[in-house]
C-alpha positions, 0 to 999 in steps of 0.5 A: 472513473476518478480523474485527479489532476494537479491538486495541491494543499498546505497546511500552513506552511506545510504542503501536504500534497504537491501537483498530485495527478491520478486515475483510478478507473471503475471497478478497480482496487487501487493503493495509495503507498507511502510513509507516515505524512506522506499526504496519502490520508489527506488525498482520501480525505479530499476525495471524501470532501472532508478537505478542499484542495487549493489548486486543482481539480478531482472529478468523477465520470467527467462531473466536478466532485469538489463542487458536490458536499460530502453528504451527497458525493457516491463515496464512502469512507471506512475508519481506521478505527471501525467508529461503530456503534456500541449499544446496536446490534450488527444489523443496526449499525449497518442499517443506519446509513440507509434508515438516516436516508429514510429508505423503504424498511422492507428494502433496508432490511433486504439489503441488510441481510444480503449484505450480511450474508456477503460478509457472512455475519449473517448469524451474528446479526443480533449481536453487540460490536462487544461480543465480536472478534476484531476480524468480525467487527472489520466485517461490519464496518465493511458491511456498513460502508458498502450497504449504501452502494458507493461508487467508490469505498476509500478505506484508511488503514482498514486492517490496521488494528488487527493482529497479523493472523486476522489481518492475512485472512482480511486481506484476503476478505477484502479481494474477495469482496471488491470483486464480488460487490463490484465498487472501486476501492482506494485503500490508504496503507504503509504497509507494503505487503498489505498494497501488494497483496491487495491492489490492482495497482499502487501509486507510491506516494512521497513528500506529498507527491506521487513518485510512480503509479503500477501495477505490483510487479511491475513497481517491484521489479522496475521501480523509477525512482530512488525512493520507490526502489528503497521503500518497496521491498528491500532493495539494494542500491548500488551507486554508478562507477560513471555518472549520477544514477544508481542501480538497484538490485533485489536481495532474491537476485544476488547469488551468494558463494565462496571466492574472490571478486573483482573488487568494490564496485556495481554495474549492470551485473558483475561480481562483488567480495565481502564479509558476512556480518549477520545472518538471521533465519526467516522459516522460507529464507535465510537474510544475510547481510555483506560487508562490502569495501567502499559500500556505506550500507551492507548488501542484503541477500535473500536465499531459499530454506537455510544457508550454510554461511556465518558470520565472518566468512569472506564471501563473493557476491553477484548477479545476471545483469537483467537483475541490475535496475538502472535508477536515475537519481534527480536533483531532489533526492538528494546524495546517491547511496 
């Protein structure tokens, strides 16, 4: 549905997007991913028509999107910051789009009340922004920007504001409504767990360009860059005993047990000595973190309930080879871990 081919921006001298191709197909939950000045808000804000790009091109069911001002693109944008009203009603600010468009009253109070019964805030129509919960006015900024029916919602940092209980049962709101209403979102997040649990895919984005676009567990399990490796999820990289690449391997996959190894050094599999110098309880996991010679990081391990392990014990490490993930590392990311 969106095409997006090689679009680039600066802002004086700082190039905030770099040659930046993406799809993002009808009907589908896509993620942008990436840290603080990454570009990733400045590609919504383009496909928003609040920014126009200086090279390249975005369109959307094969017609120029950037030609078409703001005010008229089937797009719609939810502020991080809710941006509602606060002397309306619930039902007030999500009718406000449609009653600025001079829509019928009859049908902008049908697709008010059948939006609100999606979001299920129908018994709070009446009520001020003020006397709801932070979860319950994320719903009535949901309300508002998907009672207009765009083709496609770009949400910036949506749960952002919301404690992490609330937040856990939005995102599982938000699924549950892109399937239901049917309109392609494209959320906008740094929150790892957020992209994962919510996106049908995610395109990682770093230093204005997109490193990798896939599905979760696909990017999870076979990251193709460095920084993809070591943004999503924690990840250990382990430098090549031969040539320039690294390797990466999870936390989850590194077996843990007393003994020797057979010294510094990673392949594809293989068996590794440390130290234990930290362990610390997470409920499901334990994290305990390996000193290992010649390594400039520790290794991360990630074991299932408790573990029996403490600080200062010398240890073995290893892993099946299918778990070592071969990373070739370019010119640009600089020095191998």
């Amino acid at each position: 549905m969106i095409e997006i081919r090689g679009v680039g921006h600066r802002f004086g001298r700082t190039r905030a997007l770099d040659d930046v191709t993406l799809d993002i197909g009808e009907g589908e939950f896509c993620a942008l991913l990436g840290p603080s000045g990454c570009g990733k808000t400045t590609l919504l804000r383009i496909l928003a028509g609040f920014e126009k790009p200086e090279t390249g091109t975005v369109t959307l069911d094969g017609r120029d999107l950037l030609a078409v001002p703001p005010h008229r693109r089937p797009v719609n944008l939810m502020f991080q910051s809710f941006a509602l009203f606060p002397h309306l009603s619930v039902e007030r600010n999500v009718a406000y789009g449609l009653e600025r468009e001079r829509l019928p009253r009859r049908e902008v109070r049908e697709r008010v009340e059948e939006v609100l019964a999606t979001v299920g805030l129908t018994e709070h129509a009446r009520r001020r922004p003020h006397q709801l919960s932070g979860g319950q006015r994320q719903r009535v900024a949901l309300a508002r920007a998907i009672v207009k029916r765009p083709r496609l919602l770009l949400l910036d940092e949506p749960l952002s504001a919301l404690d992490k209980q609330v937040r856990a049962g939005m995102q599982l709101e938000l699924k549950r409504l892109q399937h239901e209403v049917g309109i392609t979102f494209l959320v906008v997040t740094h929150d790892q767990e957020e992209a994962m649990s919510l996106a049908d895919r995610i395109a990682v984005m770093n230093a204005g360009r997109v490193e990798q676009t896939d599905a979760p567990v696909e990017l999870y399990e076979r990251p193709r860059t460095a920084f993809v490796a070591g943004f999503v999820g924690a990840n250990n990289l382990f430098p090549e005993r031969d040539g320039d690449g690294i390797t990466a391997v999870r936390p989850e996959r590194i077996r843990i047990g007393d003994g020797d190894g057979d010294g510094a050094g990673a392949g594809a599999g293989g068996r590794l000595t440390g130290t234990v110098v930290d362990v610390s309880f997470h409920g499901g996991t334990t994290h305990i973190a390996v000193r290992v010679p010649d390594l400039a990081e520790p290794v991360l391990v990630a074991v299932q309930g408790p573990s029996r392990v403490a600080t200062g014990e010398r240890v073995s490490l290893s892993w099946p080879p299918e778990a070592a993930v071969p990373i070739p590392v370019s010119p640009t990311e600089g020095e191998k871990p």
